[in-house]
N, C-alpha and C positions, 0 to 999 in steps of 0.2 A: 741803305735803302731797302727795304721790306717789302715785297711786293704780296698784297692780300688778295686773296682767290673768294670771291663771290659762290657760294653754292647756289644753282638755280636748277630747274626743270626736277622731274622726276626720276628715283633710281629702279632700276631695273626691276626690282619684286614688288614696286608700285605700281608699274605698269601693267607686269604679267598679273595682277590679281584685278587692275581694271578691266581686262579683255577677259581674265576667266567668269568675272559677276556679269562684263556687259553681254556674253556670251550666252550665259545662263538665264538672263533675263529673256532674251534673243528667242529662246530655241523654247521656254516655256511659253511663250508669245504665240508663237508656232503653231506648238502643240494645242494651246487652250481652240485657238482659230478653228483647228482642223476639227475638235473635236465637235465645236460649235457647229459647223459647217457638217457635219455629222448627222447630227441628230436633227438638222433645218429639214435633210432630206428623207429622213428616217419618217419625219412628221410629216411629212407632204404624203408621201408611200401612204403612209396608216390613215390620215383622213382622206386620201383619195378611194380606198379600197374603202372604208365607213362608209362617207357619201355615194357611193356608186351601188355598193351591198343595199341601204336603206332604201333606196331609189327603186331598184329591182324591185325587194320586196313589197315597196308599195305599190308598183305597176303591176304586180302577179296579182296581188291580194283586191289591188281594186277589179281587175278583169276577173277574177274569180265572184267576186261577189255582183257584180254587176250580172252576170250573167245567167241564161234560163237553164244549161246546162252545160257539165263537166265530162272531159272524158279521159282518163289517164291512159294512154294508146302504152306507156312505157316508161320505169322510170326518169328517164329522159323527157320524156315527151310530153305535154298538155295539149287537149282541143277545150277550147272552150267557146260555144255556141252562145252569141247575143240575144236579146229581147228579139231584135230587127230580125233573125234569122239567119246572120251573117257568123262566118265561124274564121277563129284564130286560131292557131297554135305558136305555143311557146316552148322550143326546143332546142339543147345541145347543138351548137355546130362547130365543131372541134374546140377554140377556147373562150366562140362566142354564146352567148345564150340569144339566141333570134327571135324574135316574134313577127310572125308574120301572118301578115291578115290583109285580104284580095291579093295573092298573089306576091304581094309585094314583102323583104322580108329584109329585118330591120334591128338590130343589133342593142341589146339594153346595152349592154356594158362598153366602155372605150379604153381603147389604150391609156395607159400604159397596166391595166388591172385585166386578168385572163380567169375565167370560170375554170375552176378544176374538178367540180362536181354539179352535178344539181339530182333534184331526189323529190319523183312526184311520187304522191299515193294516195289511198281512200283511207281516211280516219277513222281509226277504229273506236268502237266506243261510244257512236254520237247517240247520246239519249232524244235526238227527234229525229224528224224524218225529213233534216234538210239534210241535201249531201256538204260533207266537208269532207274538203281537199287539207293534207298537210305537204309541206315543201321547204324545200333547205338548196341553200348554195353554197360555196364553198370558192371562196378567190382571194387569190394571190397576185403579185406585182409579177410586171413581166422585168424578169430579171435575169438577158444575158452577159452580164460581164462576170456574175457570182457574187457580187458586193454584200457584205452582211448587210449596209443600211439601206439598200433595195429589195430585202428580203419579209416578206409580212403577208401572212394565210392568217382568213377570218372563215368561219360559218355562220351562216343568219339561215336560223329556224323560223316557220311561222306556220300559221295553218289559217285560213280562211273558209266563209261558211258562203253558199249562193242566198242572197236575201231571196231572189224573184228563182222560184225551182217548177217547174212542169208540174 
């Protein structure tokens, strides 16, 4: 009597090369995730600072043109005097840009985006005799852990003219 042995299951360097491929399938998986997840926050960052940058400047440029007059007190600093005879200023407060008008004083920009510059002046050059203001910001994400994909500084240049001037 002969007794026959059935070969069944898998041998050894079958196995180890399914854990090595299911391994590497594994960990590029991982990696594509993390990379995704990446660049979701990298994108939020950049159009947060866009939308917030665009916004400003359209609140400076319309309070500049709506009004009857301009006053650059300081780089930093805007007054700008209404029709009504009511006066704002729009100024540096450490990483906010404020604008404050009766008293009351009011923050264009919001977390998580910090002003690192702003930059008033008289335009030079203007061939008539309306005043025009030029102005630029300068912001970045607030970013204390260091992260590169929380990291992202923009400038928005622009220069506005007073339609209604003295």
């Amino acid at each position: 009597m002969s007794i026959k042995f059935q070969k069944s299951g898998f041998t050894l360097i079958e196995t180890l090369l399914y854990i090595a491929i299911s391994a590497t399938v594994l960990l590029s998986t991982v990696y594509f995730i993390n990379i995704l997840l990446s660049a979701r926050v990298k994108n939020q960052m950049v159009t947060e600072v866009e939308d917030q940058g665009a916004r400003m400047m359209t609140i400076i440029a319309d309070e500049i043109r709506t009004g009857s007059h301009v006053t650059v007190l300081s780089p930093t600093s805007l007054s700008i005097q209404s029709l009504s005879g009511a006066t704002s200023l729009i100024t540096l407060n450490g990483t906010d840009l404020d604008s404050i008008q009766n008293g009351v004083s009011q923050p264009l920009n919001a977390a998580p985006v910090e002003v690192n510059a702003v930059y008033f002046g008289e335009k030079e050059g203007s061939s008539n005799s309306y005043q025009s203001i030029e102005f630029g910001i300068t912001l970045t994400t607030a970013n204390p852990g260091g992260r590169q994909e929380f990291s992202y500084q923009r400038t928005f240049l622009d220069a506005a003219t007073l339609r209604n001037h003295l």
